[in-house]
C-alpha positions in Angstrom: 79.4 93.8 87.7 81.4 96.3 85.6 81.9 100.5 86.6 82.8 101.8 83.3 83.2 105.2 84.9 84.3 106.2 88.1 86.7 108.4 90.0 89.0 106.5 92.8 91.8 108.2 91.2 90.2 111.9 92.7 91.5 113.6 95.4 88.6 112.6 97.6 88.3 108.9 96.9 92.0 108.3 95.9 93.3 107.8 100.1 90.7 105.1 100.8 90.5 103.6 97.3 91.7 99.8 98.8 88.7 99.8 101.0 86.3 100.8 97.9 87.7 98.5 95.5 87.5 95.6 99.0 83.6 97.0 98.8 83.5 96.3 95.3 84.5 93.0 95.1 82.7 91.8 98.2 79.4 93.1 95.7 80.3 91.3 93.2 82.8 93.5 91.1 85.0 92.3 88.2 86.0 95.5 86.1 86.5 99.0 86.6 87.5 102.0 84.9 89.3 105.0 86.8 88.6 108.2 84.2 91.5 110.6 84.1 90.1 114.6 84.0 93.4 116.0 84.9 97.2 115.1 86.1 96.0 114.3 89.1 93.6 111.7 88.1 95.5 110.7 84.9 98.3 109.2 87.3 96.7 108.5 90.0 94.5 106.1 87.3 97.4 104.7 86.0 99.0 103.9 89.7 95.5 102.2 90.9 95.6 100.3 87.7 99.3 99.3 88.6 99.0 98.3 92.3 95.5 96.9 91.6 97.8 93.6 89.6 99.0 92.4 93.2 96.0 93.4 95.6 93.4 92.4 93.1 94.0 89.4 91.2 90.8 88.7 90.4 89.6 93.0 89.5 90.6 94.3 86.3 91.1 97.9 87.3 92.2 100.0 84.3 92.0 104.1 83.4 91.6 106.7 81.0 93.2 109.3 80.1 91.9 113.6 79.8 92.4 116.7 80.0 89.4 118.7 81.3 87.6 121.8 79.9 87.6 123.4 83.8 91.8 123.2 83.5 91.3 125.9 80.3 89.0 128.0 83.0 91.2 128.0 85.4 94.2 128.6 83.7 96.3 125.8 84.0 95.8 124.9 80.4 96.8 127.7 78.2 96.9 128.6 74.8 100.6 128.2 74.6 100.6 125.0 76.4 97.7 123.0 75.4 99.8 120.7 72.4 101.9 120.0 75.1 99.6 118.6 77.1 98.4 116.4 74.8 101.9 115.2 73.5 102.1 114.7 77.8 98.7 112.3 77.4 100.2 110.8 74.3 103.7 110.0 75.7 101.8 109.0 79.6 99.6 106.3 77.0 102.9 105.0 75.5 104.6 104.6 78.5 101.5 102.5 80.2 99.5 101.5 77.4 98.6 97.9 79.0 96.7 100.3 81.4 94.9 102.7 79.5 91.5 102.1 77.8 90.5 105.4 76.3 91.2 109.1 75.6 88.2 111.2 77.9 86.5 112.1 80.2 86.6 114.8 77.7 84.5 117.7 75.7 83.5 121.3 75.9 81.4 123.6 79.0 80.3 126.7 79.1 78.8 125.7 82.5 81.8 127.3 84.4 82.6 131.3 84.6 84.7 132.0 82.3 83.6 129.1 80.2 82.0 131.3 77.4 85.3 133.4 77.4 87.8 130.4 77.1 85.8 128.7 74.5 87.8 128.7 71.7 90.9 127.3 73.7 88.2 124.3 75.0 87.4 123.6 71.5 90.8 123.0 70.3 92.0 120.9 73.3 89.0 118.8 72.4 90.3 118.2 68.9 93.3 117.8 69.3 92.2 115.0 72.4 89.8 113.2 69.9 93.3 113.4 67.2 94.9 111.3 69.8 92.3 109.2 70.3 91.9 108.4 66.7 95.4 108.2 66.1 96.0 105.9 69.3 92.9 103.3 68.2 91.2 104.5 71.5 87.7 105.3 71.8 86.7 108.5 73.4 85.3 109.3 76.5 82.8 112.5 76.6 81.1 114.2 79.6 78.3 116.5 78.0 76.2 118.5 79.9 76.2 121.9 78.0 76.9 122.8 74.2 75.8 119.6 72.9 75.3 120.7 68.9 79.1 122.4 69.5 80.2 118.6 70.7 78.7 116.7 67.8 79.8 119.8 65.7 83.6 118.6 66.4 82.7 115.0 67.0 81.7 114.9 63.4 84.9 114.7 62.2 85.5 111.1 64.3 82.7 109.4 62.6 84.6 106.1 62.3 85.8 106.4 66.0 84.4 104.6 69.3 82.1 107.3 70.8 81.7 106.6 74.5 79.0 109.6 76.1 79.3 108.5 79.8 76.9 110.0 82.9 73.6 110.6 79.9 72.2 114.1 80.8 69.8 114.2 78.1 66.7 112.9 76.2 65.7 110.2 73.5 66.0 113.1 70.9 69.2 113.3 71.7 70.3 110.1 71.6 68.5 109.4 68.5 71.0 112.6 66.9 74.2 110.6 67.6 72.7 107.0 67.0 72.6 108.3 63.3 75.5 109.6 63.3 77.7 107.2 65.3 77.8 103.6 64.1 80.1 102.7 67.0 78.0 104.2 69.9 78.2 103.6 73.8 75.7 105.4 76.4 76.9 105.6 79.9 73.9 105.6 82.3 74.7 106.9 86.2 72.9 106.2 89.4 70.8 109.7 88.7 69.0 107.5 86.1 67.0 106.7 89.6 66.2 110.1 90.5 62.2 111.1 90.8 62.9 114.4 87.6 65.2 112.1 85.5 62.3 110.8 83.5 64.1 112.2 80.5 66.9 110.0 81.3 64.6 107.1 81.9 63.1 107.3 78.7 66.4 107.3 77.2 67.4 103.9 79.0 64.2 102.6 77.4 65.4 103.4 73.7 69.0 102.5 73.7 70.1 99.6 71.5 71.3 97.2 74.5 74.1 96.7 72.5 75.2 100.0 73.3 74.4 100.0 77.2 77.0 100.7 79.8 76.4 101.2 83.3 78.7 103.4 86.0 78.6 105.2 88.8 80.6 108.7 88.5 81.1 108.4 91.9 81.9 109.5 94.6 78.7 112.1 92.7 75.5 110.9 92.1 74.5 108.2 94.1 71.9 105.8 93.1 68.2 107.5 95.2 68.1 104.4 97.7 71.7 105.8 99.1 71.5 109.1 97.6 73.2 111.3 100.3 76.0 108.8 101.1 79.1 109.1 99.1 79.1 106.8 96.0 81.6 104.4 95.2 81.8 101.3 92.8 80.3 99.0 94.8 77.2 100.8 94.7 76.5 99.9 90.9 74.9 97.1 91.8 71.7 99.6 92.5 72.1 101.3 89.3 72.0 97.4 87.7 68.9 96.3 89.7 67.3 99.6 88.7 67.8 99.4 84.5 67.3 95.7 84.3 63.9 96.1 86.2 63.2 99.1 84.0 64.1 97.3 80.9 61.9 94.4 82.0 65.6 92.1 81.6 66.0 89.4 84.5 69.5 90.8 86.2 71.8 87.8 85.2 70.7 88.4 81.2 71.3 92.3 81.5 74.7 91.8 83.6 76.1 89.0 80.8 74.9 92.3 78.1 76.3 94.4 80.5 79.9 92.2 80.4 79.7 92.0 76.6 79.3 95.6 76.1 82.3 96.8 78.0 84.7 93.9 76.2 83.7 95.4 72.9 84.2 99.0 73.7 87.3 98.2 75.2 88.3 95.5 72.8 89.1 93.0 75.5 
């Protein structure tokens, strides 16, 4: 099984992270992708990645590098330090490249106070992120939840890029938008695919080119409903696996081998 989005690299997850990558390989786990969001997780991504080479011979454990919108909220990105933050992503990818498999979770929310007031300075850390993406060869990794036309409305401009939306919040209509716009397009769906009001996010799963299909968990959020209320970690994918491939009508071993293929192309493995 393959997480091609999760968050051992987070302050919560990050001091037991051995026994949830053991947890994940006793279920079956062979790849999985820590997504950076800040400092924090950007090098704590890259260490896990590192250390996972000795302790995990047989995991591929790699990351992603991001700067999030909430670090413009909260000040610690700035106006006049913003390009240096991404020439810090840039020169962190150089120095680790072997590690690092895109450029995300990244994109813009208005979701948080002060969101509407620091849009501007969201917009153009997301630029200049998808830049580096593009000039890296990396695909980019996007979180939306709120100002989806203002997304595409930058994301235009990286037609010809990998376009990874991970953790699908939305409907078909939605997904049908960026299908023709995207020619290389990659929809992430989470454990709250399995949630009793997610039937928008159901119908989604229905419509999406399997070619295009990745599964994750997010966690330690959004746990799949049968554990919903635990904490989530990788291992627990394999719900969020038996739930699409029933859904989809695909026997598990077919939809784990389209599964496999998908995340070798995004990643060009």
């Amino acid at each position: 099984m393959y997480d091609s989005h999760t968050h051992l690299n987070s302050e919560t997850m990050y001091p037991e992270r051995q026994r949830y990558m053991d947890l994940f390989v006793q279920a079956g786990g062979k790849w999985l992708v820590n997504s950076g969001a800040s400092e924090f997780y950007n090098e704590k991504g890259i260490e896990i990645a590192k250390e996972s080479l000795q302790k995990y011979p047989n995991l591929r454990v790699k990351a992603t590098l991001g700067r999030h919108p909430l670090e413009c909220v909260g000040n610690i990105i700035t106006q006049e330090n913003y390009f240096q933050k991404v020439q810090d992503l840039k020169k962190q990818y150089l120095e680790n490249k072997e590690h690092i498999v895109a450029i995300g979770e990244i994109w813009i929310d208005v979701h948080f106070p002060n969101g509407q007031e620091t849009l501007g300075l969201q917009k153009e850390l997301f630029a200049l992120q998808c830049d580096l993406s593009q000039e890296l060869g990396l695909p980019i990794m996007i979180h939306s939840r709120d100002e989806f036309n203002q997304t595409i409305d930058i994301l235009q401009n990286y037609k010809n890029q990998t376009i990874y939306f991970h953790c699908w919040g939305y409907g078909p209509d939605e997904y049908r938008k960026l299908n023709d716009i995207f020619p290389n397009l990659f929809i992430g769906f989470c454990g709250n695919v399995t949630y009793k009001n997610a039937q928008a996010l159901r119908d989604t799963l229905s419509i999406v080119e399997k070619h295009q299909l990745l599964m994750e968990t997010d966690a330690p959020y959004l746990a799949p409903q049968v554990v919903r209320g635990q904490t989530n970690h990788p291992a627990f994918i394999q719900y969020i696996y038996e739930f699409a491939s029933a859904h989809l009508s695909i026997p598990l071993l077919q939809f784990s081998e389209q599964i496999e293929k998908n995340i070798k192309n995004i990643y060009q493995i």
